[in-house]
C-alpha positions in Angstrom: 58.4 2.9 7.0 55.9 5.4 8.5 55.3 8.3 7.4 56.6 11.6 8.1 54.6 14.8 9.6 55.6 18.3 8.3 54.2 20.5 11.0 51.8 23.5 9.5 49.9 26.4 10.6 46.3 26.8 9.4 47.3 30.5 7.7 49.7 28.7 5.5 48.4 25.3 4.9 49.6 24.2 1.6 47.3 24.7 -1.3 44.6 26.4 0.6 42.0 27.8 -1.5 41.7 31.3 -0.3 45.7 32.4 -0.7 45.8 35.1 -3.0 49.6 35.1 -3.3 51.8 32.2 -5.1 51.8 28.8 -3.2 54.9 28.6 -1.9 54.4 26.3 0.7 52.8 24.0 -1.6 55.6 23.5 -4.0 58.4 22.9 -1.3 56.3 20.2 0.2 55.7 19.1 -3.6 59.5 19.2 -4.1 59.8 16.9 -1.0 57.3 14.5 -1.7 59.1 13.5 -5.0 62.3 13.3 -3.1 61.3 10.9 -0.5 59.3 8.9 -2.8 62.2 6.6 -3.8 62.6 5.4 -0.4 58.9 5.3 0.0 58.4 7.4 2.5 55.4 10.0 2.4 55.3 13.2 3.9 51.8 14.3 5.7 50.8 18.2 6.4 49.8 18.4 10.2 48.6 21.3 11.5 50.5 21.3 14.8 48.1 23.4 16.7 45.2 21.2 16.8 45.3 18.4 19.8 45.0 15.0 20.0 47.1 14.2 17.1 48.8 10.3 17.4 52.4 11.2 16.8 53.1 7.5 16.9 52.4 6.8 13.9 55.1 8.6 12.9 58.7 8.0 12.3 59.9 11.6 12.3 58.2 15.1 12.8 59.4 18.0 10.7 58.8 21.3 12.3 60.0 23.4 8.9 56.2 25.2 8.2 55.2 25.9 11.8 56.0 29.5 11.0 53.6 30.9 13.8 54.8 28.9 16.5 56.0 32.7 17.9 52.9 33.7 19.1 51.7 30.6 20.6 55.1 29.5 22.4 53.8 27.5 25.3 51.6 25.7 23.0 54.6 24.9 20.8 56.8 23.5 23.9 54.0 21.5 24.5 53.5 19.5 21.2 57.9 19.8 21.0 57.5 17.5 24.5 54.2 15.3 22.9 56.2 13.9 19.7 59.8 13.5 22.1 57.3 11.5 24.5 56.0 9.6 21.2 58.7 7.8 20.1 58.7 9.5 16.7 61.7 11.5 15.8 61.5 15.2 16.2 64.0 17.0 13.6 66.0 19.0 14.4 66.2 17.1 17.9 63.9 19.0 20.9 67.0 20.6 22.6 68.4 22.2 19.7 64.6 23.4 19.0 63.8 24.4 22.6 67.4 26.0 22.5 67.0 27.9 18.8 63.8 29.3 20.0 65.0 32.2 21.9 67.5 34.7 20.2 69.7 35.0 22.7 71.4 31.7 21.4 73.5 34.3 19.3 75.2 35.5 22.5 76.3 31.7 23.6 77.8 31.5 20.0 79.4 34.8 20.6 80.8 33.4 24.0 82.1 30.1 21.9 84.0 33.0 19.2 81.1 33.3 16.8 81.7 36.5 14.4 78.0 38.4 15.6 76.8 42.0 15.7 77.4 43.8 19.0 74.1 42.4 20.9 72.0 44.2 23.6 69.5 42.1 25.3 66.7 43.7 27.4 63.9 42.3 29.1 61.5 45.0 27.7 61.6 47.7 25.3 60.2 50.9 27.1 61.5 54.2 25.5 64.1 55.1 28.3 66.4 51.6 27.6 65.8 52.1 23.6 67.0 55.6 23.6 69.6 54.5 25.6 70.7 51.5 23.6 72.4 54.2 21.1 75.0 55.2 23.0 75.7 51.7 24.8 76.1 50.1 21.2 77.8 53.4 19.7 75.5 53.5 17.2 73.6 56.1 15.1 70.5 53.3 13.9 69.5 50.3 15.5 67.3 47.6 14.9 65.1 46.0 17.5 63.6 42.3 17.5 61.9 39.6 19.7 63.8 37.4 21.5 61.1 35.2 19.8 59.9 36.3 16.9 60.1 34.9 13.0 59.9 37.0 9.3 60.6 40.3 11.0 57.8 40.2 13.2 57.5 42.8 15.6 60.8 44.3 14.6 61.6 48.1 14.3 64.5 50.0 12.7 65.3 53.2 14.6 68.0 56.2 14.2 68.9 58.6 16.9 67.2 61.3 17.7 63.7 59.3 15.7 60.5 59.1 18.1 60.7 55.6 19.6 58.0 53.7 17.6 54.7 52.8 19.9 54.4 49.4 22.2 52.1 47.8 19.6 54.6 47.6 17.7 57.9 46.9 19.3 59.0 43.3 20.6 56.0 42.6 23.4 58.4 41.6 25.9 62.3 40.3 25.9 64.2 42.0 23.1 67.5 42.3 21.3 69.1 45.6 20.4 71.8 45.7 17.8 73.4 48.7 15.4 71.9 48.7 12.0 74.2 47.2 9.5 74.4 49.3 6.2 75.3 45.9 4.1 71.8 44.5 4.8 70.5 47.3 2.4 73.4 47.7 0.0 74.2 44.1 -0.8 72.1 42.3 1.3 71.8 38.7 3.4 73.2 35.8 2.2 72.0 32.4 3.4 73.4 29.3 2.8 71.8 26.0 3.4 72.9 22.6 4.6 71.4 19.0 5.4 72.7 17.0 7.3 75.8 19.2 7.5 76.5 19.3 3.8 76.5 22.2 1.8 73.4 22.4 -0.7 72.7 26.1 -2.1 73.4 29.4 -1.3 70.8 32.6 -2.3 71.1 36.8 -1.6 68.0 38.0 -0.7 68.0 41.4 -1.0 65.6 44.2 0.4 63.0 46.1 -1.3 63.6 49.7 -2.0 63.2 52.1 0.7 62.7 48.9 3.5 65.6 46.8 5.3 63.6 43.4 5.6 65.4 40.5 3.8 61.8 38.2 3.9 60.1 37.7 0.5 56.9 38.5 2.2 57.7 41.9 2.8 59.1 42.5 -1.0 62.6 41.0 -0.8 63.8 39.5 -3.8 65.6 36.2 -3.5 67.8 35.1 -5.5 70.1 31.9 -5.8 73.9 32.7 -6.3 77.2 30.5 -5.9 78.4 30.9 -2.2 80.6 34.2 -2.1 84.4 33.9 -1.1 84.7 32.9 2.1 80.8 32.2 2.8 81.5 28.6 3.1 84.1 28.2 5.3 82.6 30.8 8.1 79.4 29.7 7.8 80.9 25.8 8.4 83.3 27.3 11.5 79.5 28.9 13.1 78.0 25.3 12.5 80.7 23.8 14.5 80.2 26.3 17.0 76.6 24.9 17.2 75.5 22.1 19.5 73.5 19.2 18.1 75.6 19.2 14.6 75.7 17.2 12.3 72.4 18.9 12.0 69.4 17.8 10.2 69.0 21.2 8.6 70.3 24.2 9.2 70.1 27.9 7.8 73.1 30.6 8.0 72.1 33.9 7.4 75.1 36.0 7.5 75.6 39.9 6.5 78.9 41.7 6.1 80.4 44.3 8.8 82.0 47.2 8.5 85.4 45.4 7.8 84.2 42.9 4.5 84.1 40.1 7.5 80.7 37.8 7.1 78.6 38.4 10.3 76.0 36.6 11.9 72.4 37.6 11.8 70.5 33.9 12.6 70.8 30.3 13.0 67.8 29.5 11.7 67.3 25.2 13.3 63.5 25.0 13.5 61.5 26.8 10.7 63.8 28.1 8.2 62.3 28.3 4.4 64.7 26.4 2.8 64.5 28.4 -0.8 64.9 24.8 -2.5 63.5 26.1 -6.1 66.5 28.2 -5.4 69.3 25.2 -5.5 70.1 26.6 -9.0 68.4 22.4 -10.4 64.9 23.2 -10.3 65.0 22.6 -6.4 65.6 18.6 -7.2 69.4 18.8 -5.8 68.2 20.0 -2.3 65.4 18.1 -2.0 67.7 15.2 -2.7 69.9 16.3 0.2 67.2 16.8 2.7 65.9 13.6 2.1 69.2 11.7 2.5 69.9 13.7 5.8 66.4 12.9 6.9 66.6 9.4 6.0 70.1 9.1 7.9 68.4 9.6 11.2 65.7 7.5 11.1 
């Protein structure tokens, strides 16, 4: 069988020499190396910014480490219509990338009875509609992301009556407003992962003191648990909520409300970090998985 790309950015390019911080990136495509092995598959960094690549030889296209693909969008659509044109597999599919891209997928899963947080979108963030997004969303603290945007980026927390944060650092265009959820810091968000819509692990990754960010890079600490009571069977009603399923991968990130009810926060279908040295086997029993749901589709 051909091989199988793994989109990557040139910042994060497994084992690059320069990286002071551990190599993450190098041991999940490590961990999924061993586990399409078997079937003798390989698995082949690309960096999916660079043109001219052959995407025919090919017989699937993983987009999981193209973790910059936010600020370089039309670019991104671009090579997302090159590997559909191909004849290699793109997974997840193009639609459900092109559709995942943009935030505002969380208010069609709303409209199909999704449990989300009340959502404001906006088409720009200029002080007068921010200040005003407190009282339309009854809410004392907000936080405020990209439509398009991955690990936080260009995301600010706000409470009333704070001086709205400047332009360089707000969302650059098309946002989404929603209250501040006081579970995020006190217990923090759970994500659960599945392949090929099966259930593999489940972690809490939990903010740093004094911050509200759930991403390791900006001090979380992650940690694998057994899925909570009831974690399984909403995050398994949102999936079905979801077009495209059975999914070739999928992460739920969900956060409690007010009322103990599981919330949420993303549908994470195009470059989730799939925390597989945190499948509570060494990361061997989700690499398994994500190879059999890989292998499935081709």
């Amino acid at each position: 069988m051909k091989p199988i790309a793994l989109l990557v950015t040139h910042d994060y390019y497994p084992s690059r020499p320069d990286r002071a911080e551990p190599d993450y990136a190098h041991n999940q495509l490590m961990l999924l190396r061993d586990a399409f092995e078997p079937s003798g598959v390989t698995i082949e960094p690309v960096f999916w910014q660079d043109e001219g690549t052959n995407w025919s030889r090919f017989s699937a296209v993983l987009p999981l480490l193209a973790w910059n693909y936010p600020q370089a969008t039309d670019v991104f659509l671009a090579r997302v219509a090159e590997i559909e044109a191909s004849g290699a597999r793109l997974l997840n599919d193009g639609d459900v990338i092109r559709a995942n891209m943009d935030k505002g997928y969380l208010a069609e899963l709303a409209r199909r009875g999704a449990p989300v947080p009340p959502t404001l979108a906006v088409q720009a963030c200029s002080p007068e509609v921010i200040l005003a997004s407190f009282d339309t969303l009854n809410a004392d603290e907000i936080i405020i992301k990209p439509r398009i945007g991955a690990g936080a980026w260009r995301q600010a927390r706000l409470k009333r009556g704070e001086p709205v944060p400047t332009a360089d650092v707000l969302p650059p265009a098309a946002a989404l407003i929603q209250p501040f959820l006081p579970a995020v810091t006190e217990e923090g968000e759970l994500s659960l992962l599945y392949f090929g819509g099966r259930f593999s692990h489940a972690l809490i990754k939990r903010p740093k003191a004094g911050d509200y960010r759930t991403q390791g890079q900006h001090g979380a600490v992650e940690t694998g648990i057994d899925a909570p009571e009831g974690a399984l069977e909403a995050a398994e009603a949102l999936l079905a909520k979801a077009d495209g399923t059975p999914l070739t991968y999928a992460r739920v990130d969900l956060v409690r409300g007010a009322d103990g009810n599981w919330l949420l926060m993303e549908l994470e279908l195009i470059e989730p970090w799939l925390y597989l040295v945190l499948d509570r086997q060494d990361g061997k029993h989700g690499a398994k998985l994500f190879a059999q749901a890989v292998l499935e589709r081709l």
